[in-house]
N, C-alpha and C positions, 0 to 999 in steps of 0.2 A: 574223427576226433579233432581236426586241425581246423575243423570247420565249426567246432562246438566253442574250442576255445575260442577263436576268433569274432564269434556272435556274442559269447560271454564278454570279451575286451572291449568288444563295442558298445555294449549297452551300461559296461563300467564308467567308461570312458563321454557317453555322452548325458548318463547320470551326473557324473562328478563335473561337468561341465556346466550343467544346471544348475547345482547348487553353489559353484565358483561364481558366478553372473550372477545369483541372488546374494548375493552375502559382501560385495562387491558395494561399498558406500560411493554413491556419487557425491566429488567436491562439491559446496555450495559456490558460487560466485562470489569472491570478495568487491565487489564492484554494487552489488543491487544492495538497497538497504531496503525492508519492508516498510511500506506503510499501515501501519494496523489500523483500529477503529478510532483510539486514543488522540493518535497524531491528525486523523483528520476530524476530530470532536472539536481540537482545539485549534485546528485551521478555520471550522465553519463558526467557533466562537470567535474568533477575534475577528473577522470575516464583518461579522452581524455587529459585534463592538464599534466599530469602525463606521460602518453604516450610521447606525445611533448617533453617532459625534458630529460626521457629518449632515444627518439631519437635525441634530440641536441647533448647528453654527448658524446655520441657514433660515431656521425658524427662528433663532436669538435677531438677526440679521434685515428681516423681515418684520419684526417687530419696533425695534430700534427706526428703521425707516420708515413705519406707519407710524411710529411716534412723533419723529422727527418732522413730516407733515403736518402732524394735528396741532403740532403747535405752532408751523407758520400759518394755520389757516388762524 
């Protein structure tokens, strides 16, 4: 009988330990912040904005100095 209960308190015992580890919330890290889809939607947009500007300046720039030729010629 000391051997029935003893098998019984075990299988309470590592039941109830199972379901203590599951139910068991791990902290989140205050440290990570996510990056989702949104934050980098608007990193590759202004990303490409930026691009754009810089290639206006350059072709504004370029033009101004092919003009500025055609009229010393």
């Amino acid at each position: 009988m000391s051997k029935n209960l003893l098998l019984t308190a075990f299988v309470l015992f590592l039941s109830s330990i199972g379901n203590f580890i599951l139910a068991t919330p791990i902290p989140p890290d205050p440290l990570v912040v996510p990056i989702d889809g949104g934050v980098s939607l608007l990193i590759a947009a202004c990303a490409s904005y930026g691009a754009k500007k810089i290639y206006d300046a350059r072709k504004e720039k370029e033009k101004e100095k092919a003009q500025a030729e055609s009229e010393k010629n």
